[in-house]
C-alpha positions, -999 to +999 in steps of 0.1 A: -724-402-895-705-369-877-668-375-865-673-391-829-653-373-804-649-384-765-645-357-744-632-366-708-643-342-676-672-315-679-652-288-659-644-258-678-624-274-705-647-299-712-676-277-715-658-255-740-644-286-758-681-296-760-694-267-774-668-265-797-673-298-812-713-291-819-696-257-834-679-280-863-704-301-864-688-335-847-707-353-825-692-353-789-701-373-756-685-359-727-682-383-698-684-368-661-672-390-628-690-372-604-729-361-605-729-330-621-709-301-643-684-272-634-651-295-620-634-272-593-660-246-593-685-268-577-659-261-542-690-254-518-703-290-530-681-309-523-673-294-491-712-301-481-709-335-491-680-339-468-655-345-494-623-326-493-622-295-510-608-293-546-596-261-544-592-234-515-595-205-536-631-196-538-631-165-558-618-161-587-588-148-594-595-131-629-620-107-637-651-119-652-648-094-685-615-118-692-626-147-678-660-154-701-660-175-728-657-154-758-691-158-774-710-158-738-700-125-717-712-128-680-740-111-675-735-072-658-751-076-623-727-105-614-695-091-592-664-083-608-650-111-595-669-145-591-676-162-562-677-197-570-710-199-569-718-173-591-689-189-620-708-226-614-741-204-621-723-194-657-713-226-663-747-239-661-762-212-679-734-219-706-745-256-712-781-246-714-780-220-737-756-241-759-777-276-757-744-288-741-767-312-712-777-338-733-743-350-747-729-350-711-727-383-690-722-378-657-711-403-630-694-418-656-659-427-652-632-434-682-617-466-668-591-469-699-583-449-734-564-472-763-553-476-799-576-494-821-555-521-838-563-500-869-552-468-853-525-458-881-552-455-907-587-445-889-567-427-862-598-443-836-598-447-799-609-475-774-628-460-749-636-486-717-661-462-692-674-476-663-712-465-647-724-476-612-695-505-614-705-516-653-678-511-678-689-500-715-664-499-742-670-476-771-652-469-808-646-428-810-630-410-838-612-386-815-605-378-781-601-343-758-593-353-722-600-322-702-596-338-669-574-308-658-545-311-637-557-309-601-560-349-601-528-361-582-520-341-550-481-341-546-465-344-514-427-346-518-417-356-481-387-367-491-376-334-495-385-324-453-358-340-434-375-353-397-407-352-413-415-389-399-407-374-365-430-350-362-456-350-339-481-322-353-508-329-377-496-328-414-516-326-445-520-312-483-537-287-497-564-306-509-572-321-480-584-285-461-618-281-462-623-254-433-604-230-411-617-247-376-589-273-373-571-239-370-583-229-338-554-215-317-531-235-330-494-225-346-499-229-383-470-233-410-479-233-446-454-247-469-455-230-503-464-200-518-485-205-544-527-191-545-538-225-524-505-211-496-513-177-494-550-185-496-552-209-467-526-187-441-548-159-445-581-179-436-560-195-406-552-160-388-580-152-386-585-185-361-549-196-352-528-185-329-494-181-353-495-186-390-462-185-412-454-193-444-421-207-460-409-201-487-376-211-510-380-188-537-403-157-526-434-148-550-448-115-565-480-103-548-511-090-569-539-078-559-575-083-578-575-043-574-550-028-594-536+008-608-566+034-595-586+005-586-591-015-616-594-053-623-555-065-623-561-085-653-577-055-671-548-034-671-517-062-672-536-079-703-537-054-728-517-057-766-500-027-754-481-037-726-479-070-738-457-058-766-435-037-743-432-066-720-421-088-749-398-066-768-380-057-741-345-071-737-341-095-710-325-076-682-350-047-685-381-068-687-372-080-657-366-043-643-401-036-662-415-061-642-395-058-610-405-020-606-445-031-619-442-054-590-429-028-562-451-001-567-481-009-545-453-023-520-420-033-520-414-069-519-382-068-503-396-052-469-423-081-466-398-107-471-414-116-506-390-105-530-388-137-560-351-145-569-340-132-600-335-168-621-369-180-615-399-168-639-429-165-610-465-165-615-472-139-593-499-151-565-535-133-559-541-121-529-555-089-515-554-093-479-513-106-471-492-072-471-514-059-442-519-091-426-479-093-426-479-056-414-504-063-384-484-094-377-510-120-383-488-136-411-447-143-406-427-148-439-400-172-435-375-189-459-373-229-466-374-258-444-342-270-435-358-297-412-388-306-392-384-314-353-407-335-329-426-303-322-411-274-343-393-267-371-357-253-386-356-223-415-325-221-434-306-192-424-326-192-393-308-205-361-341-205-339-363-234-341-402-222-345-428-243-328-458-257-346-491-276-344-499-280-376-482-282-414-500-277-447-484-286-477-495-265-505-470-280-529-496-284-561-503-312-584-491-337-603-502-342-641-516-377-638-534-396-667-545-427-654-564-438-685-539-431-710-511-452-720-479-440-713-471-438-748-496-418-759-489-390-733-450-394-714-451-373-683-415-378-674-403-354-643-436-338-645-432-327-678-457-336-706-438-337-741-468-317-761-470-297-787-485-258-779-490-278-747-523-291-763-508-324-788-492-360-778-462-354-802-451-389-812-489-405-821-490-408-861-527-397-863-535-360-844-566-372-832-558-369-796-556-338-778-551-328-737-566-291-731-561-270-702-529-284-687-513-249-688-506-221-660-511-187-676-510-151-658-544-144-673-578-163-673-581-198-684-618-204-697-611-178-734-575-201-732-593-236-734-620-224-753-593-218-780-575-244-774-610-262-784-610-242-813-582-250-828-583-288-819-617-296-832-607-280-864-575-301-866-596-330-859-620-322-887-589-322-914-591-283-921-553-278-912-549-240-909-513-224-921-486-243-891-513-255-873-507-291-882-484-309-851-458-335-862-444-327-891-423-305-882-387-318-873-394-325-834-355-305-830-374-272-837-387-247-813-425-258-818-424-289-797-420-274-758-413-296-729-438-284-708-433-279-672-454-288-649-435-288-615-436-271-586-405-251-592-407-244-629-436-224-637-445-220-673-436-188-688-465-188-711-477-150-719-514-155-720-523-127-748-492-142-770-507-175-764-540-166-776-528-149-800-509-180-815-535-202-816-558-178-829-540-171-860-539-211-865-578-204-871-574-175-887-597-157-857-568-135-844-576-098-850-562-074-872-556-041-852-538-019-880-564-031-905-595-023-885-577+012-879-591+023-911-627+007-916-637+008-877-612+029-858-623+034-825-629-005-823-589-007-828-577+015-804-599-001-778-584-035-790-553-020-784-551+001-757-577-017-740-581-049-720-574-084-743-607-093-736-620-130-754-646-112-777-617-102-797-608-137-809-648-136-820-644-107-848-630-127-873-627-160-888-648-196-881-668-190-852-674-156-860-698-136-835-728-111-847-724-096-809-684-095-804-682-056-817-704-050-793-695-069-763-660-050-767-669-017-764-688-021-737-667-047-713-664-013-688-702-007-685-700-045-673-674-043-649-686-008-635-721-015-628-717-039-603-697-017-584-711+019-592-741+017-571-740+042-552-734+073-583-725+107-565-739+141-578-717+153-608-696+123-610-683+120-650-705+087-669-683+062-677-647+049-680 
């Protein structure tokens, strides 16, 4: 028989590590808790079913050209940017076309994930699952948990003196399901992350007052960027990849600092990030004129809540409010691990390229999508899933193998999960590493010569996942293709209306 591999969740991650698996010829089951595929995508769900929402951001905030899984583009008539609906429609079309359905168990949850006494030498897992309140216990060869990390809501009220005084309505994030509790009522948001900004600009257009706090500031993007192009398109190129990366320090930041300020500058709006802190800037089209029109206040920290108001730092006036939302993210929570297998100690996880439990004598446990990159994350799991299921199988590609290096060197990186440190992962550099663990990564100066127009759009062009597809296991008859054509895709929804004379293509 196949090596057995459990995979936990059938969100994004756990479809990829899925199809992966049936890729290399193991033979996963992927167990599901709730009734059907696509994690936080199925949003409108949930909210139907009364259930809070899992995530207040509804479209997408990468561009579906960088955000398809690297063998399945989207196909050219969806919108630039995806609705949910319309992502949780390629999801499904993904497990079809890949047979993924029938190794996926849903409303099945994994109670408990153990060591078989044997463990050191068969490197196998004790997987307890429980269905409509029965509990099953199964042997598995390996295990992906792809349970993401939007589990654990966290809501640090010990850090908002007077909070227990307050009068208002509190709640987090993941609680809101809709903008009527709004209605004409003075609305603070704490935080500034996508779920912040995301959830002010649906309140003004109900509330009365919206403002937002924030410590640290955050840079602003917009899903249309330089002459109107996806964001992610243009920032997520080799090109300026490299001149972001080989830049010294204080001029990166400049680099990025004057990136930032063109379409507006920060400062003026209140926005402007602090200098030590790496920020993943926040998607949003609508703030900047909703701050200009007043709809939205800017406003630093809470110093301290009141029965009816609240205190800024550095702001003698007390501002009166209704209602607080907390959008101060997640907690990376494993409930069916043992704290030995995976420590998360201050929020951080201790694993290796974020994806391997660094202290377990056999590799044949891995966690996948528990990172924050600017850039999509379905090519970045899927290659995360590429990489582990070959691991898995025993084919160790050249400094793929975790744990034998000396856990002193630079490989093992205490990943940061918290609210205040975000990862400063460079998605293309990311890709890129794993990539050449599987020997998929392409070669740009080599392909100069046999295929050069292929290489300059490689390089000049957008990073999209059908480049990881050229080369290597896994290799695609259709990625050539797919690549020289990722603008036709991205125009045509959006060209539908073609004036007389106007030139053919990008």
């Amino acid at each position: 028989a196949g090596m057995r591999v459990a995979v936990v969740g059938a969100g994004v991650s756990g479809l990829a590590a899925t199809k992966c698996c049936l890729d290399e010829g193991l033979e996963p089951t992927c167990f599901e808790q709730s009734q059907d595929i696509g994690g936080l995508w199925r949003y409108t769900e949930h909210i139907e079913a009364g259930r809070p929402s899992l995530y207040p951001s509804v479209i997408s905030n990468t561009s579906k050209e960088m955000s398809a899984f690297s063998d399945f583009p989207y196909p050219e008539d969806f919108p630039v940017f995806l609705p949910n609906a319309r992502l949780l429609e390629y999801l499904r079309r993904y497990a079809e076309h890949f047979g993924l359905r029938e190794h996926i168990r849903c409303e099945t949850t994994v109670v408990s994930i153990r060591k078989q006494p044997d463990f050191a030498t068969t490197g196998q897992w004790n997987v307890v699952t429980e269905t409509r309140g029965k509990q099953t216990s199964h042997v598995f060869d390996a295990v992906m948990v792809c349970s993401g990390n939007f589990s654990e809501p966290s809501l640090p009220l010990h850090c908002f003196p007077g909070i227990e005084r307050f009068r208002g309505q509190y709640f987090h994030s993941r609680q809101y399901k809709h903008p009527d509790v709004f209605q004409g009522k003075r609305v603070l948001v704490v935080g500034m992350g996508n779920s912040g900004v995301d959830i002010a600009v649906e309140a003004s257009r109900v509330a009365a007052k919206v403002t937002i706090c924030t410590r640290r500031g955050s840079w602003l993007l917009s899903r249309v960027f330089d002459q109107g192009y996806p964001w992610d398109m243009v920032y997520n190129t080799r090109l300026m990849s490299l001149v972001r990366n080989n830049l010294p320090g204080p001029l990166s930041w400049e680099f990025i600092n004057y990136k930032m300020n063109q379409r507006f500058n920060h400062e003026n709006y209140g926005l402007q990030p602090d200098k030590r802190y790496f920020l993943v800037p926040v998607l949003n089209d609508d703030l900047p004129s909703y701050i200009l029109t007043g709809r939205i206040t800017i406003k630093p920290g809470v110093k301290e809540f009141k029965d009816n108001s609240v205190v800024f730092h550095n702001c003698p006036e007390e501002e009166p409010v209704d209602i607080v939302v907390f959008c101060t993210g997640y907690n990376v929570s494993f409930p069916f691990l043992e704290e030995s297998v995976v420590k998360v100690e201050n929020k951080h996880a201790s694993l290796y390229k974020y994806v391997f439990p660094t202290q377990l004598q056999r590799h044949t446990l891995a966690v996948l999508g528990l990172i924050k990159p600017l850039g999509a994350i379905m090519p970045l799991v899927e290659m995360q899933a590429r990489w582990v299921t070959r691991v898995f199988k025993g084919r160790r590609a050249k400094g793929s193998s975790p744990g034998y290096q000396n856990v002193g060197q630079t490989g093992y990186i205490l990943f940061g999960l918290s609210f205040d440190e975000v990862l400063k992962t460079e998605w293309l550099v990311y890709m890129d590493t794993l990539a050449s663990f599987i020997g998929a990564k392409p070669i740009v100066l080599g392909l100069l010569c046999t295929d050069p127009c292929l290489a300059l759009t490689i390089f000049f062009g957008p990073c999209s996942p059908y480049q990881y597809r050229l080369r290597g296991p896994g290799h695609w008859e259709g990625a050539r293709q797919a690549i020289l054509t990722q603008w036709d895709r991205t125009l045509k929804p959006t060209r539908t209306r073609v004036p007389p004379g106007s030139s053919s293509s990008f």
